[in-house]
C-alpha positions in Angstrom: -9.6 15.9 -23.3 -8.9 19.3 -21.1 -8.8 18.9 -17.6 -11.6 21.6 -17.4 -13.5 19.1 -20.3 -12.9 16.3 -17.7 -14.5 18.1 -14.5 -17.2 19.1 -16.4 -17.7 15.1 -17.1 -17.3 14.4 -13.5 -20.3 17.3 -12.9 -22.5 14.5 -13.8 -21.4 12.0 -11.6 -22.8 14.4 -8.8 -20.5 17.4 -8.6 -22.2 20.9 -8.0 -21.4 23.4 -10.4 -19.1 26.4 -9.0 -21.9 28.8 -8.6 -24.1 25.8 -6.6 -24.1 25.1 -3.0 -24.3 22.2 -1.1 -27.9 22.4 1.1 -25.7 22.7 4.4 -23.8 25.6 2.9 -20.7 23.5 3.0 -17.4 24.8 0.8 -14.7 23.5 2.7 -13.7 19.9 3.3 -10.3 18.7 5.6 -8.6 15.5 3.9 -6.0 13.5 6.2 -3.5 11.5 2.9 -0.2 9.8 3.0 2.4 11.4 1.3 3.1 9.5 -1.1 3.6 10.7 -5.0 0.0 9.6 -6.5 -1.5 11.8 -3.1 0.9 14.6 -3.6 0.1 14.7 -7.1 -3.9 14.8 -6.6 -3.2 17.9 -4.6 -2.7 19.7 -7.8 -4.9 18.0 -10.1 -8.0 19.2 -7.3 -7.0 22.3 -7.9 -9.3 21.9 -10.9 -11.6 20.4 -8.5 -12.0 23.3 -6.1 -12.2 26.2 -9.6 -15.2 24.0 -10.8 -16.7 23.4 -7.4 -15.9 25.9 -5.3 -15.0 23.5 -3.1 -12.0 24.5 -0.6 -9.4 21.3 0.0 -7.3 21.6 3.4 -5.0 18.6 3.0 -3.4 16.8 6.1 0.0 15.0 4.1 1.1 12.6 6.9 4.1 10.1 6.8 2.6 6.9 6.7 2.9 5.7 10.2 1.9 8.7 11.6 -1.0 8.8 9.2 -2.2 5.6 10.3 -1.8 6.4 14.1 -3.7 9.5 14.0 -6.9 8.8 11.5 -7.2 5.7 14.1 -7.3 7.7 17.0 -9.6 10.4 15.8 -11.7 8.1 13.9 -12.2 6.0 17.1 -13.0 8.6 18.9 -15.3 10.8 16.6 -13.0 13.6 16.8 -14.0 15.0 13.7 -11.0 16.4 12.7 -11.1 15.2 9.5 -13.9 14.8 6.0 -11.9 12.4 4.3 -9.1 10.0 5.4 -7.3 7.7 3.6 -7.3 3.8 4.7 -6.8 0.8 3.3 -7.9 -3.5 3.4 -6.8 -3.7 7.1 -9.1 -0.7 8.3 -12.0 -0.7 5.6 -14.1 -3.8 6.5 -13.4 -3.6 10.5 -14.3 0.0 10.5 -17.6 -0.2 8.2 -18.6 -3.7 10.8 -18.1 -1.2 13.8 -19.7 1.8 12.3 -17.1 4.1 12.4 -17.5 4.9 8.7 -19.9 6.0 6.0 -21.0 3.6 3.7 -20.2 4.7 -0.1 -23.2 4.8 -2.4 -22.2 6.5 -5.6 -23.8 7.0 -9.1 -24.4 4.5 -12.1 -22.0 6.2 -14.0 -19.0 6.0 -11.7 -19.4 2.3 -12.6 -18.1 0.3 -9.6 -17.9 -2.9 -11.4 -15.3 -1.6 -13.1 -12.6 -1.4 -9.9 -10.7 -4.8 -9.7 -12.2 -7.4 -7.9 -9.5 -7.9 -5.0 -9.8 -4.1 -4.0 -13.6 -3.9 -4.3 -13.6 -7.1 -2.2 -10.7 -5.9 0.4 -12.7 -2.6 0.5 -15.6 -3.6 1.6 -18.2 -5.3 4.6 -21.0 -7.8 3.6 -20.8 -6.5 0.0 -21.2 -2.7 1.2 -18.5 -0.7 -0.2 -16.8 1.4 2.8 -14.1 3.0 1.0 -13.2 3.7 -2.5 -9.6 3.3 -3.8 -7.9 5.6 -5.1 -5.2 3.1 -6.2 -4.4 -0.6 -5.6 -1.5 -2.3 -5.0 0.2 -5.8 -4.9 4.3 -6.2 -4.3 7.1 -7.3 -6.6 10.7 -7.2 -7.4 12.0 -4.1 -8.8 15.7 -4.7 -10.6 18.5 -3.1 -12.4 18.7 -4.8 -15.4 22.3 -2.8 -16.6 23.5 -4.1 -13.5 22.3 -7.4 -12.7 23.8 -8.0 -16.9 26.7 -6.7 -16.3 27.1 -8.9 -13.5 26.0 -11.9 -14.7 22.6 -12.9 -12.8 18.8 -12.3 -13.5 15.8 -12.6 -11.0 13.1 -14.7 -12.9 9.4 -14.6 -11.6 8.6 -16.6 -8.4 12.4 -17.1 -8.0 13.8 -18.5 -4.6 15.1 -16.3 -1.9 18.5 -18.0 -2.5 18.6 -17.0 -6.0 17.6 -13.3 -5.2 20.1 -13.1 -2.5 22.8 -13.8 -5.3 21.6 -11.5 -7.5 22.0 -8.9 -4.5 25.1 -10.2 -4.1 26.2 -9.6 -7.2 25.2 -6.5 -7.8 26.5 -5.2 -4.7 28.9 -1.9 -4.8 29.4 -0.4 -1.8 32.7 1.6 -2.9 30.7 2.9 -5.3 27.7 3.5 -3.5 25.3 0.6 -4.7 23.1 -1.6 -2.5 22.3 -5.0 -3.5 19.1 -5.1 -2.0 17.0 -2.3 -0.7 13.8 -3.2 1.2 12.1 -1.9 3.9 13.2 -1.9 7.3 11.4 0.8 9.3 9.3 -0.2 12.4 5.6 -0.6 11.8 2.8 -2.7 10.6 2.4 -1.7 7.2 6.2 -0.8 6.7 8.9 -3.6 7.6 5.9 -5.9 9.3 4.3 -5.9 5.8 7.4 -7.1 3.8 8.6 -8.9 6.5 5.6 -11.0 6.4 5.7 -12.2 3.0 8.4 -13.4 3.3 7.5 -15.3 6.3 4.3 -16.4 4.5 6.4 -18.0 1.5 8.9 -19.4 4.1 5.9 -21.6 5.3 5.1 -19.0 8.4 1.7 -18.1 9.9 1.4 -15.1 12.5 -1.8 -17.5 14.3 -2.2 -21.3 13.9 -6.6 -22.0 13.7 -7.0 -20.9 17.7 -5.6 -17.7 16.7 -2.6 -17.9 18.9 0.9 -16.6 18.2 3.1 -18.5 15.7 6.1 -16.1 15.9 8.2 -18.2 18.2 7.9 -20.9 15.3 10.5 -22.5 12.9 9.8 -21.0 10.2 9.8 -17.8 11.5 13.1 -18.1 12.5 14.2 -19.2 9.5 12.2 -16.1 7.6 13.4 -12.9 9.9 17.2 -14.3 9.7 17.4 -14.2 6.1 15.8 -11.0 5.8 18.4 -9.1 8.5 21.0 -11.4 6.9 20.5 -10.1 3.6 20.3 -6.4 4.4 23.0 -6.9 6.9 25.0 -8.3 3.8 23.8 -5.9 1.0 21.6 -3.6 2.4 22.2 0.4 2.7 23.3 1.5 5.9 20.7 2.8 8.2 18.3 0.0 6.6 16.0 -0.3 9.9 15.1 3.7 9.0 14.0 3.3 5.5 10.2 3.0 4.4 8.9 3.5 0.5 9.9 7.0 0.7 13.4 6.6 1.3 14.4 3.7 -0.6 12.2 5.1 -3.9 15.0 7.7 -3.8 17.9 5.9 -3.0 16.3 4.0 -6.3 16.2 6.7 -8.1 19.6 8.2 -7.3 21.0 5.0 -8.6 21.7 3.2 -5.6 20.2 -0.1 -5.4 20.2 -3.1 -7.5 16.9 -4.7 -6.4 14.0 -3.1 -4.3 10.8 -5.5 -3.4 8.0 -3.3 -2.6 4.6 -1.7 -3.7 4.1 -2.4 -7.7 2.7 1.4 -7.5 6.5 2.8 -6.9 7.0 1.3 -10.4 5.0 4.8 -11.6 8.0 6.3 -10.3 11.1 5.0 -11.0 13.3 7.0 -13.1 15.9 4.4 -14.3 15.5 3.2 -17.9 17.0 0.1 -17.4 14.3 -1.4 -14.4 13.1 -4.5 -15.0 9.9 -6.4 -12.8 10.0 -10.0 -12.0 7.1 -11.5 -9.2 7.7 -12.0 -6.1 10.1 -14.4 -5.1 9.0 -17.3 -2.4 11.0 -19.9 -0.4 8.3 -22.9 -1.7 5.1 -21.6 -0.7 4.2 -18.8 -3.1 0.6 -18.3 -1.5 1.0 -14.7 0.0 4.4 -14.4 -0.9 3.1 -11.0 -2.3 0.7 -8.4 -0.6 -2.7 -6.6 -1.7 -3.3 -3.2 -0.4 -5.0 -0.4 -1.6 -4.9 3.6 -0.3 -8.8 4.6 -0.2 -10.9 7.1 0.7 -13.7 7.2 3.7 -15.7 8.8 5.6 -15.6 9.3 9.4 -19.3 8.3 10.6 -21.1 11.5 11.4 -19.7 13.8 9.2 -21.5 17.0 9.2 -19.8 17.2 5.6 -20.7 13.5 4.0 -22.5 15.1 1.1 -19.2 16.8 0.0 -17.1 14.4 1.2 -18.6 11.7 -0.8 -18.3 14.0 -4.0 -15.4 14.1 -3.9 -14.6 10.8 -3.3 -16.4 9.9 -6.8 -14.6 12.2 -8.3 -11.2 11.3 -7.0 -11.4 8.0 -7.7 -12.9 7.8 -10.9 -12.1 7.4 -14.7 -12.5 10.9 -14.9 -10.0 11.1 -12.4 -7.5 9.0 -14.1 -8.0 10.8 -17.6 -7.5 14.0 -15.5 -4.1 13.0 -14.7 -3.5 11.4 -18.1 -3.4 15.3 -19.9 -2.5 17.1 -17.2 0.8 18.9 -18.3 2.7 18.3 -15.5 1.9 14.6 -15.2 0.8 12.7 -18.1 -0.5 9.0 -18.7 2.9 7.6 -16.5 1.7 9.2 -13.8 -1.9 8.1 -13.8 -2.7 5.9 -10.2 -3.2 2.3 -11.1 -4.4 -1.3 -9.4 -7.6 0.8 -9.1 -9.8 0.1 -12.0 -9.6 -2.5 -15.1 -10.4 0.1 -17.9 -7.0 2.1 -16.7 -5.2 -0.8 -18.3 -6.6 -0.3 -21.5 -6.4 3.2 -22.1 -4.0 3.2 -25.3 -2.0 5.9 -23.9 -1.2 4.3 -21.0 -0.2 0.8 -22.1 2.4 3.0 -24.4 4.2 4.3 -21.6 4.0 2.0 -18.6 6.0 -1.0 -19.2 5.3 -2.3 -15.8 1.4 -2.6 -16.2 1.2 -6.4 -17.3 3.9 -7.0 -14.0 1.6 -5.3 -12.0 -1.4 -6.8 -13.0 -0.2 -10.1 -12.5 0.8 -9.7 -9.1 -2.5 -7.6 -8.0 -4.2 -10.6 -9.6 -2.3 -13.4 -8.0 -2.7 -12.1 -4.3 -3.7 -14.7 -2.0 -5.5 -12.7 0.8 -8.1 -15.8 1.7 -8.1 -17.8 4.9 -6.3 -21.1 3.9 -5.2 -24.6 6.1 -1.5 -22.8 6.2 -2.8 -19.0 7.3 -6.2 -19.4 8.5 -6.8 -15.7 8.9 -8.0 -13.2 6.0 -4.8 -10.9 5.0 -1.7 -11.1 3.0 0.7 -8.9 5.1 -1.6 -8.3 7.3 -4.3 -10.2 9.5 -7.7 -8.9 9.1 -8.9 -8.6 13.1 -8.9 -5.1 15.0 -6.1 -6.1 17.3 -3.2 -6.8 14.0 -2.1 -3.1 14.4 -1.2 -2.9 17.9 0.2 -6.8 17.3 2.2 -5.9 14.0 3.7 -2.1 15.4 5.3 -4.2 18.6 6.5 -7.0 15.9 8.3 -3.8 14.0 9.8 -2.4 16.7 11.0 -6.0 17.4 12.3 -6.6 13.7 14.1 -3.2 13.8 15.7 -4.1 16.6 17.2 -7.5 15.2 17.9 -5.6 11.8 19.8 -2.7 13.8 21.6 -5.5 15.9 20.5 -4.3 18.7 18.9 -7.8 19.4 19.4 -10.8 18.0 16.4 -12.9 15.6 15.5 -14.9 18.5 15.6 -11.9 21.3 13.3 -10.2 19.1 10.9 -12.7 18.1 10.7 -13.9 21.6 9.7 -10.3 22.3 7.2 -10.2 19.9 5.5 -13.3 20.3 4.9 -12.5 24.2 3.2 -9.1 23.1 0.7 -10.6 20.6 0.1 -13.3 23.1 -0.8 -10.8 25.8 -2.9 -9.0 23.4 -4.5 -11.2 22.3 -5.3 -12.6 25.5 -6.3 -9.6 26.7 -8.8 -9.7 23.6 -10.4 -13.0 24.8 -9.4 -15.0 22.1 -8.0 -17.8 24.5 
């Protein structure tokens, strides 16, 4: 299928035809993204999009913090600087409850039922989707298997923390500019507070107990946040407390680490021949020892431009979408954005080039992010109420200050837990 064949499919699904017109005149459409590969990417698929449509695409390609920061704030505030931002489980449902975005109704044929159940469900508020994903994500271990052979370990799936810290041990080579372990370590909620927090989840930690009060001065928090500075300490790169997905995907790339535990999506762009995936490891309680996220699109309430806006949003998350990337020349089927829909998996093409689909699956489908006795709070790495990212970006600062060694475990979690308690009193929860 051409790529012009494809957009011509996605006409049905409620595209205008490039010689149309949207009733408000609209041909222009601002979209705030993350700039991550699968986003930088769609940039020149659209161009497609924009030659059939005669839509024009202004993209906003922010950093992931930043991103998050400033689609809040405008959001919040109805600036209106944007048509389109991209969001993910954290946002979606709290936003849609507060009204600050659209509600997505699309066409029979762009066949919701067919996104995975976990992002449909993250994505959405009283069983109203509020933003569509444009792919979906869980976390897992990422290794060298030349490497880890060569010296003598392997990371199974579920393995303990001990077992993995070995592994990083092993495969450590500083002289020779390789990293045991690469993982993230750069301030923020949905950066080093994400990873951070699975593996406080599996270590038996809870950021609120059931009266929703700080649990970061606990035990097993301790116990969580010193292993992970311990380990990247011990075989981390230097500089670890500045690293997001970004960096460490090419660190990765340029050969430099021997295991990375992050998004299954960076598998899509690994370069090494010799990776191998394992899930993610746990320290005896494997519920939430791995996250669910997914990068969507929505709509800032009151857009003059919702009619285009939610166009394109069908189209960019569609199959069409996915078979768009599969033949494009510069991309291919190893390339396509995944975790979004079932039917990508078994596309023929696809399953011959991405050996970490069944790895990925598995994790996306073995994500915990429902309230239980241990976490009694909706969210994997992140808790599901509209004061988390204020409470998780003072916890990152925190963690990059014990990872930098600026402050020790306890200095920072001390200084953590007294924020989210003052937040959250300030909140009215207690």
């Amino acid at each position: 299928m051409s790529l012009k064949s494809t957009l011509s499919a996605a006409t049905a699904l409620g595209l205008i035809s490039a010689a149309g017109a949207y009733a408000d005149g609209h041909s222009e459409l601002t979209i705030a993204i993350v700039n991550n590969g699968h986003m930088i990417n769609m940039q020149t698929v659209a161009e497609a999009y924009t030659a059939e449509t005669g839509v024009e695409l202004n993209w906003v390609s922010l950093e992931e913090g930043v991103l998050r920061e400033q689609v809040t704030s405008d959001t919040a505030t109805g600036g209106g600087q944007y048509d389109i931002i991209n969001i993910g489980m954290q946002e979606a449902p709290i936003w849609g409850q507060a009204g600050w975005i659209e509600p997505l109704n699309f066409s029979d044929d762009y066949d919701v039922d067919d996104i995975l159940p976990a992002m449909r469900a993250g994505l959405s508020y009283e069983g109203t989707l509020y933003a569509a994903p444009f792919y979906g994500e869980s976390s897992m271990v990422m290794y060298r298997g030349d490497l880890a052979d060569a010296a003598g370990v392997s990371i199974a799936d579920n393995d303990s923390w001990e077992n993995v810290a070995a592994a990083a041990a092993a495969m450590h080579d500083p002289d020779n500019g390789v990293y045991g372990a690469c993982l993230r370590g750069k301030p923020g909620w949905g950066d080093n507070g994400a990873f951070i927090t699975t593996v406080a989840n599996s270590f038996g930690a809870a950021w609120f107990d059931a009266d929703m009060r700080p649990q970061l001065d606990s035990p097993e928090w301790n116990a969580a946040v010193t292993f992970y500075v311990d380990l990247l300490q011990s075989y981390g790169p230097p500089g670890s407390e500045g690293n997001s997905f970004n960096e460490i995907l090419a660190l990765y790339n340029e050969d430099r680490c021997g295991l990375w535990i992050d998004a299954t999506i960076a598998a899509s762009f690994l370069e090494n021949e010799n990776v191998r995936y394992a899930q993610s490891p746990n320290a005896g309680n494997p519920v939430g020892a791995n996250w669910l996220w997914a990068w969507a699109f929505a709509i800032p309430a009151g857009s003059p431009n919702a009619e285009a806006a939610q166009d394109f949003i069908e189209w960019a998350t569609s199959k069409d979408y996915v078979q768009a990337v599969g033949n494009h020349p510069e991309f291919g089927w190893g390339s396509v954005p995944t975790g979004q829909r079932a039917s990508t998996y078994e596309i023929p093409e696809f399953q011959a080039v991405a050996g970490f689909a069944e790895a990925e699956l598995a994790a996306i489908d073995s994500a915990a992010p429902e309230a239980t006795d241990l976490k009694p709070y909706v969210g994997v790495q992140f808790v599901a109420i509209p004061e988390f990212p204020e409470i998780g970006s003072a916890f990152g600062q925190e963690m990059a200050a014990a990872l930098s060694g600026a402050k020790t475990v306890e200095e920072a979690l001390a200084a953590a837990q007294a924020a989210a308690d003052a937040i959250m009193q300030e909140a009215g929860y207690y």
